[in-house]
Each structure stands twice: as C-alpha cells, then as structure tokens.
Biopython code that builds the backbone (N, CA, C, O; Angstrom):
import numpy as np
from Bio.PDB.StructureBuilder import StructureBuilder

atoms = [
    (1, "UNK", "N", (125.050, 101.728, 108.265)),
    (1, "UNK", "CA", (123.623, 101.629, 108.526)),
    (1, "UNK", "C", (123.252, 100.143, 108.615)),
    (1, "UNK", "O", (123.359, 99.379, 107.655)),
    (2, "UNK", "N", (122.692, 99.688, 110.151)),
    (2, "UNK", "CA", (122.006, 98.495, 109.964)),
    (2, "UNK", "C", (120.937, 97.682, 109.356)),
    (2, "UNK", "O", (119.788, 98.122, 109.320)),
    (3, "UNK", "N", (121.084, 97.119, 109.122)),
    (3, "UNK", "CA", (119.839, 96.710, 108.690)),
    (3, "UNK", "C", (119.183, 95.050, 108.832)),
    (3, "UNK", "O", (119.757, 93.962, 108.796)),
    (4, "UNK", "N", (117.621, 95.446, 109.018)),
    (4, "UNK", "CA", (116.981, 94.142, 109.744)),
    (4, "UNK", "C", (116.196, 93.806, 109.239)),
    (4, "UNK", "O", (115.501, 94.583, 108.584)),
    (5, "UNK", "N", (115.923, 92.403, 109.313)),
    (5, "UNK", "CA", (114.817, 91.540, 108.487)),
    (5, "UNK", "C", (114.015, 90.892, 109.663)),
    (5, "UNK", "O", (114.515, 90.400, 110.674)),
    (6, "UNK", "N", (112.768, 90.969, 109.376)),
    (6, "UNK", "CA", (111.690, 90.596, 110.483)),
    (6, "UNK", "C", (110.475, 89.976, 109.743)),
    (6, "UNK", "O", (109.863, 90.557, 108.847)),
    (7, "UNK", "N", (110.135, 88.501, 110.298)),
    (7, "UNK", "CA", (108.702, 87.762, 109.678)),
    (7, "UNK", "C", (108.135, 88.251, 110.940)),
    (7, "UNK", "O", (108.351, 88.367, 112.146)),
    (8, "UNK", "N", (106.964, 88.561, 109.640)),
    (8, "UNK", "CA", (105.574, 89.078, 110.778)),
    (8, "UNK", "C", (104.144, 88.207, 110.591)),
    (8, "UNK", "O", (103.530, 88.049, 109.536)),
    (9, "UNK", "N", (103.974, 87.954, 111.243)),
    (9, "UNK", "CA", (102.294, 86.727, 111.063)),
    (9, "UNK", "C", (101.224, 87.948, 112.269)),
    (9, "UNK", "O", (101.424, 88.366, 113.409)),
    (10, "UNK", "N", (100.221, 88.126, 111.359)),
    (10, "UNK", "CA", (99.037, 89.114, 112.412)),
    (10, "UNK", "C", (97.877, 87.944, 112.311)),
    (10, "UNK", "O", (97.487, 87.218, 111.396)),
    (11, "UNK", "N", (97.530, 88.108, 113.645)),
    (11, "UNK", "CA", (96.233, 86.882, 113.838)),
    (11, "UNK", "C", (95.210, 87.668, 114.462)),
    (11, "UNK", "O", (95.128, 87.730, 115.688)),
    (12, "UNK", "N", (94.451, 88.250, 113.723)),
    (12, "UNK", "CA", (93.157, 89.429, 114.193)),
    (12, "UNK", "C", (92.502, 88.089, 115.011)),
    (12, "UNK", "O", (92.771, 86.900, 114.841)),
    (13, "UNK", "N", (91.632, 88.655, 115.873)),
    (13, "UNK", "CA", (90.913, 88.095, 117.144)),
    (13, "UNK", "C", (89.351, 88.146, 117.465)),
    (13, "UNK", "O", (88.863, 89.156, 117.970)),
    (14, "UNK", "N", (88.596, 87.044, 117.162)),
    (14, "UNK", "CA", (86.994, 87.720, 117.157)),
    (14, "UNK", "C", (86.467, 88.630, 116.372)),
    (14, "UNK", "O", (85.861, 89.680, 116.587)),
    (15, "UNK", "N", (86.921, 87.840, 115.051)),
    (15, "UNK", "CA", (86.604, 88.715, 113.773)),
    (15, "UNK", "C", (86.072, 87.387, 112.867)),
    (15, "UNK", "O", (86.312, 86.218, 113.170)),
    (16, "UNK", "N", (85.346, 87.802, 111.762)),
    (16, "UNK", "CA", (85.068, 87.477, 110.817)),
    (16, "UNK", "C", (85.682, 87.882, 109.398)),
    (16, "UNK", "O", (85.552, 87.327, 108.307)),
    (17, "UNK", "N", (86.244, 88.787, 109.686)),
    (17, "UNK", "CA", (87.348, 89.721, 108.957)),
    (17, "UNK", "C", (88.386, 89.670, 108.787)),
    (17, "UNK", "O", (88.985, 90.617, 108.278)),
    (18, "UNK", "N", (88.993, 88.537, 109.150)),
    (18, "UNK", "CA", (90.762, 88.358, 109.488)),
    (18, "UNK", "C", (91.588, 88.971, 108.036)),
    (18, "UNK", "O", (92.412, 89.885, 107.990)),
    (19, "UNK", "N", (91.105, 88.208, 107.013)),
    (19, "UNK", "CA", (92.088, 88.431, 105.643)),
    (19, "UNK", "C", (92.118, 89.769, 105.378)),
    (19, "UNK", "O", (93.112, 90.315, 104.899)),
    (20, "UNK", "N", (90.743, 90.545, 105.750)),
    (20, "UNK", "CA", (90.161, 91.920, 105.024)),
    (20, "UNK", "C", (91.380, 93.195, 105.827)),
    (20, "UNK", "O", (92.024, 94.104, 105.303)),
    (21, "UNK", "N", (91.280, 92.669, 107.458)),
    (21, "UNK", "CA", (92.466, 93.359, 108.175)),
    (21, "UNK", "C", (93.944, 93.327, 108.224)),
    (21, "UNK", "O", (94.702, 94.216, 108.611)),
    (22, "UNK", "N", (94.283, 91.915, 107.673)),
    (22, "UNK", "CA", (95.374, 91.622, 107.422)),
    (22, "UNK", "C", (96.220, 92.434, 106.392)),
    (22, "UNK", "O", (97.286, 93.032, 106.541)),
    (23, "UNK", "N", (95.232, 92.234, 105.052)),
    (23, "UNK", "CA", (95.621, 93.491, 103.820)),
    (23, "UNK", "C", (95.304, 94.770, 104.003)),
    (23, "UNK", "O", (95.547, 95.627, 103.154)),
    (24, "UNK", "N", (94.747, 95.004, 105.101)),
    (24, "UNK", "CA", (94.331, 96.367, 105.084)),
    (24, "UNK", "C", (95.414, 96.805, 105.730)),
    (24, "UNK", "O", (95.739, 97.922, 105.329)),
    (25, "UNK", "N", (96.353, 96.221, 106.870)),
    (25, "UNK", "CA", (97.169, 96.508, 108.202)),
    (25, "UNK", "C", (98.503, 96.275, 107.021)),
    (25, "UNK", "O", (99.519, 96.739, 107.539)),
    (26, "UNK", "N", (98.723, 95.866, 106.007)),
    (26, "UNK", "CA", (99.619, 95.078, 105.030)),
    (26, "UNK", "C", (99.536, 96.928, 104.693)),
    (26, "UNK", "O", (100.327, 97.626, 105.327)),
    (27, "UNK", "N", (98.774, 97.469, 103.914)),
    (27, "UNK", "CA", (98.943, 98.662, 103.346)),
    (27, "UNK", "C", (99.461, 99.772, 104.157)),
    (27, "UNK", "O", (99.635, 100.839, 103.568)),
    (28, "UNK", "N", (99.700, 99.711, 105.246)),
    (28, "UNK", "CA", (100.202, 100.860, 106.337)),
    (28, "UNK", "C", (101.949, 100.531, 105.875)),
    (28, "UNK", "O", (102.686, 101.487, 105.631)),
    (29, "UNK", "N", (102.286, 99.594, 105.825)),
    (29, "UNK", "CA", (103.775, 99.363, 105.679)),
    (29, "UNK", "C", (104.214, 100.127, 103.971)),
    (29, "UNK", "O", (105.384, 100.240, 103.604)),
    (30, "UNK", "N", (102.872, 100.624, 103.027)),
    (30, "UNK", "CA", (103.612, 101.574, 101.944)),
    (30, "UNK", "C", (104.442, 102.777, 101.862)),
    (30, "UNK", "O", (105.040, 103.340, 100.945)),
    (31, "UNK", "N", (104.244, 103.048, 103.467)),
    (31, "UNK", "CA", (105.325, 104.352, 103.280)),
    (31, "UNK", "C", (106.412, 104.510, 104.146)),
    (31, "UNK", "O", (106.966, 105.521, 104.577)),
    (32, "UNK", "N", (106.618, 103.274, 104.323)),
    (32, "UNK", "CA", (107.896, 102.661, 104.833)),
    (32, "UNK", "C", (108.820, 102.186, 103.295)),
    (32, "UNK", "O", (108.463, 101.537, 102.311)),
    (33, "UNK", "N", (110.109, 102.844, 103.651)),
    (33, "UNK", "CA", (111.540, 102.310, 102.237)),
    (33, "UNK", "C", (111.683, 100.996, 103.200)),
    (33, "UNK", "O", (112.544, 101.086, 104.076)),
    (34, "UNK", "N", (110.808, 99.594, 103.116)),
    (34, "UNK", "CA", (111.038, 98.560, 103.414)),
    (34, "UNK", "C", (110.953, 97.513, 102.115)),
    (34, "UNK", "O", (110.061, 97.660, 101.280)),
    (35, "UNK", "N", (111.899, 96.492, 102.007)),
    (35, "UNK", "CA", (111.426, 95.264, 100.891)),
    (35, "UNK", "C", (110.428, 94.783, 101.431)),
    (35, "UNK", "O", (110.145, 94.869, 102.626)),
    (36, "UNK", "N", (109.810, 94.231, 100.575)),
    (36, "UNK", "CA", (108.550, 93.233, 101.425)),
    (36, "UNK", "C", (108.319, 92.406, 100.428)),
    (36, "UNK", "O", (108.199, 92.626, 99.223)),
    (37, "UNK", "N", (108.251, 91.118, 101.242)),
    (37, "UNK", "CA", (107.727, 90.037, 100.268)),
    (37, "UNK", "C", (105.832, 88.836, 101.361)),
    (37, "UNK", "O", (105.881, 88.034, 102.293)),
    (38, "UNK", "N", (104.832, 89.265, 100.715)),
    (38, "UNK", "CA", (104.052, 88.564, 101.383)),
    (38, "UNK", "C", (103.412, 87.768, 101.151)),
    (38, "UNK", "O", (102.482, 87.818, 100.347)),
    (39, "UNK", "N", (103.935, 86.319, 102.154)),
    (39, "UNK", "CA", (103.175, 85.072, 101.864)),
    (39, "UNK", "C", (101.849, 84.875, 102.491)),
    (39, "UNK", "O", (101.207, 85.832, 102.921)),
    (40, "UNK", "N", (101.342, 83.415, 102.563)),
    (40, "UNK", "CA", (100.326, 83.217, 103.015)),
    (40, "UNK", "C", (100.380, 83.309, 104.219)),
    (40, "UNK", "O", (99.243, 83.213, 104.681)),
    (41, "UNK", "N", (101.161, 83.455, 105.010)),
    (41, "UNK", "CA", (100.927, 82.840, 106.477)),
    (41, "UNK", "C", (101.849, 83.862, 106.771)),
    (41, "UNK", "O", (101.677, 84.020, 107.980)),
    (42, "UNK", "N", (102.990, 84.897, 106.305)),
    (42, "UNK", "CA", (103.423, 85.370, 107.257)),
    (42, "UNK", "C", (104.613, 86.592, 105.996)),
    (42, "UNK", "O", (105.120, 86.199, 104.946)),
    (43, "UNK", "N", (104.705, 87.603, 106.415)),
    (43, "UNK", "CA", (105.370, 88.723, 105.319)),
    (43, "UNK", "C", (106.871, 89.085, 106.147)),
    (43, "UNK", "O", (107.117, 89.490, 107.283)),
    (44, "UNK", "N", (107.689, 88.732, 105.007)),
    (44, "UNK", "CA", (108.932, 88.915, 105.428)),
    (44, "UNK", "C", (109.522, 90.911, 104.675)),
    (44, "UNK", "O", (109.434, 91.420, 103.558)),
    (45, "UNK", "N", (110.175, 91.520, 106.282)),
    (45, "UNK", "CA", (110.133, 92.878, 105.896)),
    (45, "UNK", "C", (111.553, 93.033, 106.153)),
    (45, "UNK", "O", (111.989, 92.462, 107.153)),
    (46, "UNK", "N", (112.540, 93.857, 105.263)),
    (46, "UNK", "CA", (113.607, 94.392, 105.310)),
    (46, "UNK", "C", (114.055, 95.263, 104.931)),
    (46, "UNK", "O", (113.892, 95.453, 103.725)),
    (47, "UNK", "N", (115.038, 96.502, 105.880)),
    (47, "UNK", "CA", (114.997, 97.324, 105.606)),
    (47, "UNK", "C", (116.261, 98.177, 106.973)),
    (47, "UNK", "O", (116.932, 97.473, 107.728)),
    (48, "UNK", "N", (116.303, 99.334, 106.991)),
    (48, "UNK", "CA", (116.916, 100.150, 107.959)),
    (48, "UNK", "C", (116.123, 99.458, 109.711)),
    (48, "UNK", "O", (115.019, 99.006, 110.014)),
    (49, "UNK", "N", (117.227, 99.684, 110.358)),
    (49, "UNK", "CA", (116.400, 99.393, 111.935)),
    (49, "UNK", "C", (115.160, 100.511, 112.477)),
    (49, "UNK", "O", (114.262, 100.190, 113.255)),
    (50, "UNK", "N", (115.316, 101.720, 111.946)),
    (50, "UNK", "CA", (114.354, 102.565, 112.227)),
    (50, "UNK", "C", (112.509, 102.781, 111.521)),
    (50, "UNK", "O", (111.461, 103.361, 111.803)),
    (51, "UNK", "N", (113.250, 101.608, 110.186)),
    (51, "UNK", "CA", (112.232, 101.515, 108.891)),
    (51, "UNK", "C", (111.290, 100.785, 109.499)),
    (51, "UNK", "O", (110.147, 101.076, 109.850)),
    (52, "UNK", "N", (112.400, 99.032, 109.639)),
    (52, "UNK", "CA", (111.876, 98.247, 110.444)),
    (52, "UNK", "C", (110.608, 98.199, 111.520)),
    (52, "UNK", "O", (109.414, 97.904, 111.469)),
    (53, "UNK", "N", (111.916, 98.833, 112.910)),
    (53, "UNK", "CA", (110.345, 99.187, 113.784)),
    (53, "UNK", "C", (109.156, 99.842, 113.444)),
    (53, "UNK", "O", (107.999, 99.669, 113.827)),
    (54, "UNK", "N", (109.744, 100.760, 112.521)),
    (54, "UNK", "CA", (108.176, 101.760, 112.277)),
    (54, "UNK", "C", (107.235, 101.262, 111.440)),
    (54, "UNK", "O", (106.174, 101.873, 111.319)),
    (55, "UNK", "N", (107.442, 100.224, 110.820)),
    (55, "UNK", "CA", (106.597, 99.361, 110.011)),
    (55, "UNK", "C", (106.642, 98.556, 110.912)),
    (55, "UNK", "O", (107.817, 98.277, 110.668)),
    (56, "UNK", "N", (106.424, 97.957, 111.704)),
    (56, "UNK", "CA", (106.082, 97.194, 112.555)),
    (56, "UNK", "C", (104.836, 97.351, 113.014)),
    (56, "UNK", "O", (103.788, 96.732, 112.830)),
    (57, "UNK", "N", (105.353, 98.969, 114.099)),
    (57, "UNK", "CA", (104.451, 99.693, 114.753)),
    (57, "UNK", "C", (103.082, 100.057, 114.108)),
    (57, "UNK", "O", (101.960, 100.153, 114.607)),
    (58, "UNK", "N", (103.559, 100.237, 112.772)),
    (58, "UNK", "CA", (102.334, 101.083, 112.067)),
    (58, "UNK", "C", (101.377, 99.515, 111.897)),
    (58, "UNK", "O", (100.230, 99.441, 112.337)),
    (59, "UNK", "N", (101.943, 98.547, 111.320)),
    (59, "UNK", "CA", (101.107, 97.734, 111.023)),
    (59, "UNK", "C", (100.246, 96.896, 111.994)),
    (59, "UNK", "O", (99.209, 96.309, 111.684)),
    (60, "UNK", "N", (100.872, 96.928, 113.314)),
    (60, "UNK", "CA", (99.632, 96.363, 114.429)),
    (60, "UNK", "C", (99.321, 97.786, 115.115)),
    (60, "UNK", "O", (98.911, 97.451, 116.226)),
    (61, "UNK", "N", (99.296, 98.969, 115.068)),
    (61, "UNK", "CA", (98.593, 100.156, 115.086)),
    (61, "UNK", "C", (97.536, 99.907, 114.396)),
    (61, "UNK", "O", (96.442, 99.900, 114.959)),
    (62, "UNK", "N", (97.671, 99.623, 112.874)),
    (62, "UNK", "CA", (96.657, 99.311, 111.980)),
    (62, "UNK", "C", (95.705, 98.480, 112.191)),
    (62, "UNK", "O", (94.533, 98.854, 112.141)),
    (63, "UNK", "N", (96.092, 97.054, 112.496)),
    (63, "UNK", "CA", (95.371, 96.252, 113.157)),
    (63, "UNK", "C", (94.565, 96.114, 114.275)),
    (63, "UNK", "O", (93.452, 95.590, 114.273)),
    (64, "UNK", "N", (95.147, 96.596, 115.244)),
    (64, "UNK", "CA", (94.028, 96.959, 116.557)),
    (64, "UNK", "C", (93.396, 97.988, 116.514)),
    (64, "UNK", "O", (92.789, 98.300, 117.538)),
    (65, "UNK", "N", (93.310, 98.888, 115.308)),
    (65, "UNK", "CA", (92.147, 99.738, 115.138)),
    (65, "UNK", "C", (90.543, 98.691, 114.730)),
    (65, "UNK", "O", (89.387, 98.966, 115.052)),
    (66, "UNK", "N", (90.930, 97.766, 114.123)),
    (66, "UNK", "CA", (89.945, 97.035, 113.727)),
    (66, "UNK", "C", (89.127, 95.470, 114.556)),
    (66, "UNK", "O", (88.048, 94.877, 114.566)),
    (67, "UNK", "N", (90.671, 95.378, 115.234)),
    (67, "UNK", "CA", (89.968, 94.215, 116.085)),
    (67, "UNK", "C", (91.292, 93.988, 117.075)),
    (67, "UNK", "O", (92.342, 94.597, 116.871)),
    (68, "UNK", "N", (91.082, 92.836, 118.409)),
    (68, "UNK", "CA", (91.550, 92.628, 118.719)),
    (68, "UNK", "C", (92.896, 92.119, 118.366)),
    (68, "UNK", "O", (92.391, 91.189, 117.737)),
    (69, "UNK", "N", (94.042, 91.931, 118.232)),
    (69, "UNK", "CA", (95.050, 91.384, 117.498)),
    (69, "UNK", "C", (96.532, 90.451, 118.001)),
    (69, "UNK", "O", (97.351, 91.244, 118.466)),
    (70, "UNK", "N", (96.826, 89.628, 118.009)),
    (70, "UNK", "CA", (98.190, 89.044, 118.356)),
    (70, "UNK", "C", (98.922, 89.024, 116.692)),
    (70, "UNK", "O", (98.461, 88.700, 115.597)),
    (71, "UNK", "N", (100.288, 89.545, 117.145)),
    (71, "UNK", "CA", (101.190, 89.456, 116.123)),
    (71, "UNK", "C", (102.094, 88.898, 116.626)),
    (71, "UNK", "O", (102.296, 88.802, 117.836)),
    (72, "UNK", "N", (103.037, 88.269, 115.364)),
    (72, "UNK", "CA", (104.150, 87.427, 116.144)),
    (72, "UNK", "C", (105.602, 87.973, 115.502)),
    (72, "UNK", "O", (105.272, 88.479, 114.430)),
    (73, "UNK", "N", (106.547, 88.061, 115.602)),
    (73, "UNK", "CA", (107.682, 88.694, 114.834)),
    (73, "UNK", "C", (108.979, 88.151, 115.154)),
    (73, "UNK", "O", (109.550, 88.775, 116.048)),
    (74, "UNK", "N", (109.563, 87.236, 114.712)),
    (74, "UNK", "CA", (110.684, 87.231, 114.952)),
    (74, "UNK", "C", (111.869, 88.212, 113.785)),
    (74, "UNK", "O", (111.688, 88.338, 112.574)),
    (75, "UNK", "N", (112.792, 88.670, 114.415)),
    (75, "UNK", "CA", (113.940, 89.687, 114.292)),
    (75, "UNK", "C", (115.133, 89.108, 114.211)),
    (75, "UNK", "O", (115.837, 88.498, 115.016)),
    (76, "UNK", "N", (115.250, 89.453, 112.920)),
    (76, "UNK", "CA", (117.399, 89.029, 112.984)),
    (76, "UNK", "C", (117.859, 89.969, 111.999)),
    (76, "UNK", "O", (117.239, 90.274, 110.980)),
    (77, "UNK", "N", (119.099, 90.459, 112.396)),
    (77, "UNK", "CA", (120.160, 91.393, 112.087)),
    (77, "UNK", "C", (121.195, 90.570, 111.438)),
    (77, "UNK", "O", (122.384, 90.859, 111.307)),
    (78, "UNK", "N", (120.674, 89.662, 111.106)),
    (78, "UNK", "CA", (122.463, 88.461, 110.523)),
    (78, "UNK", "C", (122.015, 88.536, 108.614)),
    (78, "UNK", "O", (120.910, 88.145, 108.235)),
    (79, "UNK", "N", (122.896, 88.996, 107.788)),
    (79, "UNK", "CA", (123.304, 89.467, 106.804)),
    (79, "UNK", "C", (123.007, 87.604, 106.335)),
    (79, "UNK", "O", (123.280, 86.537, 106.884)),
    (80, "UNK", "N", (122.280, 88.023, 104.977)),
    (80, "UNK", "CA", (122.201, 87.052, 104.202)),
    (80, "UNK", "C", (120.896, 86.948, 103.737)),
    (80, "UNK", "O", (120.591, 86.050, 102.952)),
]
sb = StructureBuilder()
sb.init_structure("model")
sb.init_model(0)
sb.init_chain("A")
sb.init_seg("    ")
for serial, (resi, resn, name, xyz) in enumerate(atoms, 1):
    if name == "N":
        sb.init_residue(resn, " ", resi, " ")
    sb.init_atom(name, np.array(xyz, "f"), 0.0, 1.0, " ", f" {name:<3s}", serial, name[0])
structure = sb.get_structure()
C-alpha cells in the first residue's frame, strides 16, 4: 500500500472570512484515516493514495461551498 504526503495551503477569495473557512474546510478532512499536522500557512496530510485524494477533494469541496477558492498542493510519494 502506497502512501502519500501532500502540503496543502487554501486561499479563500473575496471573503472576509478566510481563517473561519479555512478551519471549517480543515474539519472535512476528520473522516479521512489521514495524519495531519496544521500550520500557519499550510497543513501537511499523510496517508493511503486513496485517503489522500479524498481529503483533498473533500477539503476544497468544502471550501468552494463558501467562497471562491485557490488551493495549492504539492504531492510526493518519496518515503521519509
């Protein structure tokens, strides 16, 4: 089983709300079996490749329910 680690930074868009969506879009990733560790600027997620994407998905799903959104993600599969 693979497994992938991905930093994610969400930058809500024409909001006044950024932090409020950020933790709110942060709570969609609880029912994902992902580690998570989240900083200020950007939450590092690891876990299965299927975990992965779907916490991905869910969390700017989450986000563009509330506002416009750019997320950024870089992805690596390299052990360590």
């Amino acid at each position: 089983m693979a497994l992938l680690t991905a930093e994610v930074s969400l930058y809500p868009q024409k909001t006044t709300n950024a932090s409020r969506i950020i933790s709110d879009s942060l709570e969609s990733l609880n029912r994902y079996n992902l580690q998570t560790n989240v900083g200020p600027i950007s939450t590092m997620l690891q876990g299965t490749e299927e975990e992965v994407w779907a916490g991905l998905k869910a969390l700017f799903d989450r986000a563009r329910e509330k506002s416009e959104v750019s997320m950024v993600v870089t992805i690596s599969n390299a052990a360590g």
